[in-house]
C-alpha positions as CSV (number, residue, x, y, z in Angstrom):
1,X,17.1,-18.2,-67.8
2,X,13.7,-19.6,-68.9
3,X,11.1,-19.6,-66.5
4,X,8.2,-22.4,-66.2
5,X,4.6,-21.7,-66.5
6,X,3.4,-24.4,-64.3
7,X,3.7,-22.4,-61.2
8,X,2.7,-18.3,-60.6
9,X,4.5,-15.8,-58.3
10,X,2.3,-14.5,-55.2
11,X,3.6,-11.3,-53.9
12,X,2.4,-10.0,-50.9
13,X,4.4,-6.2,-50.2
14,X,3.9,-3.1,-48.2
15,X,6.5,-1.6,-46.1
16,X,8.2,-2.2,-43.0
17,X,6.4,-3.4,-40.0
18,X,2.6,-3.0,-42.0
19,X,1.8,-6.7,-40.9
20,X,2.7,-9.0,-43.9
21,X,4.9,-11.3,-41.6
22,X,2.1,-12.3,-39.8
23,X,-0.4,-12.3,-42.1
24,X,1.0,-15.2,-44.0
25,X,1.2,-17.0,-40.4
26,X,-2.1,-16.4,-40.1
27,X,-2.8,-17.6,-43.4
28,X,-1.1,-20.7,-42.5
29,X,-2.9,-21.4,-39.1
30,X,-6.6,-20.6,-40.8
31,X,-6.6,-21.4,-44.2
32,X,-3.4,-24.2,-44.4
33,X,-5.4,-25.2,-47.5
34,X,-4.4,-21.7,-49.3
35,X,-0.4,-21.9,-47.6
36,X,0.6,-25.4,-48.6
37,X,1.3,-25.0,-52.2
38,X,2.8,-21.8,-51.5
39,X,6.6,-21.8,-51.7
40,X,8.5,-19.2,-49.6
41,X,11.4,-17.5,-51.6
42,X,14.2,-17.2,-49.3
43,X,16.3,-14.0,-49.8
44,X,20.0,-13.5,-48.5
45,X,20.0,-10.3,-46.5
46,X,23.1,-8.4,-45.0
47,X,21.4,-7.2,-41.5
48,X,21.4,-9.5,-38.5
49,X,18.4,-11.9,-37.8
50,X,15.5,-10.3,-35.8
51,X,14.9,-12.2,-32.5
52,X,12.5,-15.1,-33.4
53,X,14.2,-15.3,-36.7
54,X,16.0,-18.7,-38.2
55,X,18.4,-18.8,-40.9
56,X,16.9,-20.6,-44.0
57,X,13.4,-19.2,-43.5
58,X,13.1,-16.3,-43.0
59,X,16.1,-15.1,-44.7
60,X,19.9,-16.6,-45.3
61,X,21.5,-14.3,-43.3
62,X,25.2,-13.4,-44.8
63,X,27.8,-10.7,-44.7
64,X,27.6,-7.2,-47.4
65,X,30.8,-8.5,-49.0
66,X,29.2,-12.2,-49.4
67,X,26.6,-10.6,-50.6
68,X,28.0,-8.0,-52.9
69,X,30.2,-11.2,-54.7
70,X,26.4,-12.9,-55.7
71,X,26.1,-9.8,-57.8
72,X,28.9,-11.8,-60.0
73,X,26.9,-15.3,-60.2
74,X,24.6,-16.0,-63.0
75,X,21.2,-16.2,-61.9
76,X,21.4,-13.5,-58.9
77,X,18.8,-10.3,-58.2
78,X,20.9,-8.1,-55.7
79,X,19.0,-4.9,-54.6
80,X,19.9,-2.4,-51.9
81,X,16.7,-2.2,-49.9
82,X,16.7,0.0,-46.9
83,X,20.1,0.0,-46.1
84,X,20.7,-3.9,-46.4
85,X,21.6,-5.8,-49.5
86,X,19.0,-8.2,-50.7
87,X,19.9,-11.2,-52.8
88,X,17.7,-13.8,-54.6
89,X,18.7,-16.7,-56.4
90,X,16.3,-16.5,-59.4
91,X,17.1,-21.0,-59.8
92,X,15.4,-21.3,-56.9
93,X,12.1,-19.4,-58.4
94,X,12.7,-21.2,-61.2
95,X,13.0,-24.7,-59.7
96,X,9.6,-23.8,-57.4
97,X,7.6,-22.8,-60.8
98,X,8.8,-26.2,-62.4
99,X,7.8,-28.2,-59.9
100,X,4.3,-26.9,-60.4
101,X,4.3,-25.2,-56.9
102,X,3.4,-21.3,-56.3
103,X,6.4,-19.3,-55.4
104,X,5.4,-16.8,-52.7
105,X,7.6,-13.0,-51.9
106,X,6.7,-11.5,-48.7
107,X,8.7,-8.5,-48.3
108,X,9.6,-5.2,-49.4
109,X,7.6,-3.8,-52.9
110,X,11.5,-3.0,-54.6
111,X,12.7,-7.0,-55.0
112,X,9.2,-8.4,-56.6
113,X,9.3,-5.0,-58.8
114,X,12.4,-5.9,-60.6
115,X,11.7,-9.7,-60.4
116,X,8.3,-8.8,-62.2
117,X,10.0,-6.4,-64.6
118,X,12.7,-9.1,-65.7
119,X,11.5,-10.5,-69.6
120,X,11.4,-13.8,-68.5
121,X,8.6,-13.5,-66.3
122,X,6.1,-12.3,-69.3
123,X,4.5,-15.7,-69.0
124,X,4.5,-16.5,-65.5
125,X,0.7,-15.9,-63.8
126,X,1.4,-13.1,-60.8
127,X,-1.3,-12.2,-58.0
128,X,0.6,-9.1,-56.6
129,X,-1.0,-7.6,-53.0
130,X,0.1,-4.4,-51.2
131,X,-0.6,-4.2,-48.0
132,X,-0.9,-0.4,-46.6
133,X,-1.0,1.7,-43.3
134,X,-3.8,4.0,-44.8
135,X,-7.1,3.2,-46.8
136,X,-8.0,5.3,-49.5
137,X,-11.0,6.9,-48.2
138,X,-8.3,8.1,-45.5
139,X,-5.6,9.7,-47.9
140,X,-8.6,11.6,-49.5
141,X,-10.0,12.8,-46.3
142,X,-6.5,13.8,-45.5
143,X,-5.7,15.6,-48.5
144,X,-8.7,17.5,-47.8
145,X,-7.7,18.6,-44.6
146,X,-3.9,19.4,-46.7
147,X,-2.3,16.9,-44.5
148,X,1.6,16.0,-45.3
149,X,1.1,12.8,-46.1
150,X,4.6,11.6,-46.6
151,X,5.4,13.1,-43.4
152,X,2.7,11.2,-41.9
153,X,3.3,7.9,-42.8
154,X,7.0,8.3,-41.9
155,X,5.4,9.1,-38.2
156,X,3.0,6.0,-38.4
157,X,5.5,3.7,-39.3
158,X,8.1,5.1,-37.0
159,X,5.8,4.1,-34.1
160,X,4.7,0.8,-35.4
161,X,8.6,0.0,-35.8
162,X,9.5,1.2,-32.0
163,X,6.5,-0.6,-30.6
164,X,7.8,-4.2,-32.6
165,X,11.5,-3.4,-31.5
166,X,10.4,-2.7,-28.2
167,X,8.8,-6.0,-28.3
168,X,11.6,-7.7,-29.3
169,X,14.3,-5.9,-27.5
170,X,12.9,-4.2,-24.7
171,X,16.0,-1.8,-24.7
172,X,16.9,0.1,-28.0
173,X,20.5,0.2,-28.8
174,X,21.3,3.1,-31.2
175,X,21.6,1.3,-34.0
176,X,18.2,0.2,-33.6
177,X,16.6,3.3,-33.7
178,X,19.1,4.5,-36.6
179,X,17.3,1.2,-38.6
180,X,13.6,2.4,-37.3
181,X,14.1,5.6,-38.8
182,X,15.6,4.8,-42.2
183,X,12.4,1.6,-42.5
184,X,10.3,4.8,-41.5
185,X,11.7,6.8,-43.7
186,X,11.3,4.5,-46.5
187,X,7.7,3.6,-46.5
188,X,6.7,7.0,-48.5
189,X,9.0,5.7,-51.2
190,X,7.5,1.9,-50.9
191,X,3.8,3.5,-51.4
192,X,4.9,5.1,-54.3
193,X,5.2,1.8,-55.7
194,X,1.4,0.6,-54.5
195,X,-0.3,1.5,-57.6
196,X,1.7,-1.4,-59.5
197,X,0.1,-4.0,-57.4
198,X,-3.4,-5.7,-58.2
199,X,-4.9,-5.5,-54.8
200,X,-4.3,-2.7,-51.7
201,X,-5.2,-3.9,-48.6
202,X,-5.6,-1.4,-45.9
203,X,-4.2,-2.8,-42.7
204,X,-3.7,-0.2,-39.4
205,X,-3.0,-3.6,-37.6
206,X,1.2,-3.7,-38.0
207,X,3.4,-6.2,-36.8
208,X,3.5,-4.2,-33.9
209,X,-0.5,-5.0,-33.0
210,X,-1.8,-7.9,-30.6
211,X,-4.9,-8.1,-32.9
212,X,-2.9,-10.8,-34.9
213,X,-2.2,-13.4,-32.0
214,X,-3.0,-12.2,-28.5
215,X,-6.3,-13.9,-28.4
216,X,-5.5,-16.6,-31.1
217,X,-8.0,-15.6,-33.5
218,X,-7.1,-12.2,-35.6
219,X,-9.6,-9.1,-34.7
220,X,-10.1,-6.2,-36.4
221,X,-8.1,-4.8,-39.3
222,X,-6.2,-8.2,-39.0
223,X,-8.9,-10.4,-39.5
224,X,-10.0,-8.2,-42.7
225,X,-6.6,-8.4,-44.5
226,X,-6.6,-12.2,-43.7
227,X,-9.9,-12.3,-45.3
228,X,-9.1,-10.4,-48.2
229,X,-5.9,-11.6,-48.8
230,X,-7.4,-15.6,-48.6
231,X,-10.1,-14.2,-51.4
232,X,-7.2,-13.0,-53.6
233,X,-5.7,-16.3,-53.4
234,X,-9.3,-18.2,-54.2
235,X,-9.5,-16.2,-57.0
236,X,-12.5,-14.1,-55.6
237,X,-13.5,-10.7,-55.3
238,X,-11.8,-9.5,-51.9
239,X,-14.5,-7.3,-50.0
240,X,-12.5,-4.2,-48.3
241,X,-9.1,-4.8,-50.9
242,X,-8.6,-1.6,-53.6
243,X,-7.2,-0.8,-56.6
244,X,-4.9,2.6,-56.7
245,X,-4.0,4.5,-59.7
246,X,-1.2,6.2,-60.2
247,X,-0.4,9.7,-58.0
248,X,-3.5,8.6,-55.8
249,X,-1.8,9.2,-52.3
250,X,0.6,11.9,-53.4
């Protein structure tokens, strides 16, 4: 499959629940001029849509064994991605970049990974942006102070995942906080990954935060990762984004 240059692939990652979802609304409501060439890729997911969620935008939601059969199809990306089965139809990134748009991942950092890795996408301009629970003037106070980092984030995430579910749900089923914990779980293994991206943006304002739309306008740590993120997209130097090497939180 030959991929157009016209387009580029914007990838904005970080683990579950770190605020990426609503960043991009934000992005939309604040700078629409940055959001409207952007081009959401729709993935196919095995889990069950969130509450708030519709099918054909934020994901197409289908069955394992439907989605275990696109592994079969030409032109299909299926990953296992904590716990669910993630499909993307690589026509529909290739029909985006044709048309001259920007095709734009939001998600989890194990999709864009192989999607950048594939051969076809040596030509295809990329602005790649992890968003993280932890700066990195934080990871090295704490690795003074020989914190367990993993163990850590797993315990940051896990609360930032109860408080959203909470929000949604109000009462957890067990199943709920069996997901929680394997999305907590993961985000060690999703940071792992941050050093491959162009940009970290340190964000302690989760999905979980009202700082993103309780008083309309974002505040705090949500306003700065709307600000650096917009910069990335502009092509400018984002003020409080990073760059991690390899090992760095580890």
């Amino acid at each position: 499959m030959a991929l157009s240059n016209k387009g580029s692939l914007v990838i904005l990652s970080g683990p579950s629940c770190v605020g990426k979802g609503p960043l991009f609304v934000a992005l939309e409501r604040f700078c629409p001029h940055l959001a409207q060439n952007l081009r959401k890729l729709v993935l196919y997911n095995s889990r069950s849509p969130r509450p708030g969620e519709t099918e054909g935008i934020d994901y197409y939601f289908r069955s394992r064994e439907e989605i275990e059969e696109l592994r079969n199809k030409k032109d299909f990306l299926v990953l296992n991605v904590r716990g669910d089965l993630q499909g993307l139809d690589l026509s529909e990134l290739r029909t985006i970049l044709d048309q001259g748009h920007d095709a734009f991942f939001e998600g989890n950092p194990f999709v864009p990974r192989a999607i950048w890795q594939l051969p076809v996408m040596d030509e295809v301009p990329m602005k790649k942006v992890f968003l993280s629970p932890l700066s990195l003037d934080e990871i090295q106070w704490l690795k003074k102070q020989k914190a367990n980092l993993r163990e850590l984030v797993v315990d940051v995430m896990r609360r930032k995942l109860l408080r959203r579910t909470q929000k949604q749900k109000r009462i957890l089923s067990l199943k709920d906080l069996e997901n929680i914990e394997q999305r907590a779980q993961s985000a060690p293994l999703e940071l792992d990954l941050a050093w491959y991206f162009d940009w970290v943006i340190p964000n302690h304002d989760g999905e979980d935060s009202d700082n993103w739309n309780a008083f309309y306008y974002p505040l705090g740590d949500a306003y700065k990762s709307l600000i650096n993120f917009a910069a990335i997209l502009e092509d400018q130097n984002p003020p409080d984004a990073e760059k991690w090497e390899k090992g760095l939180w580890v």
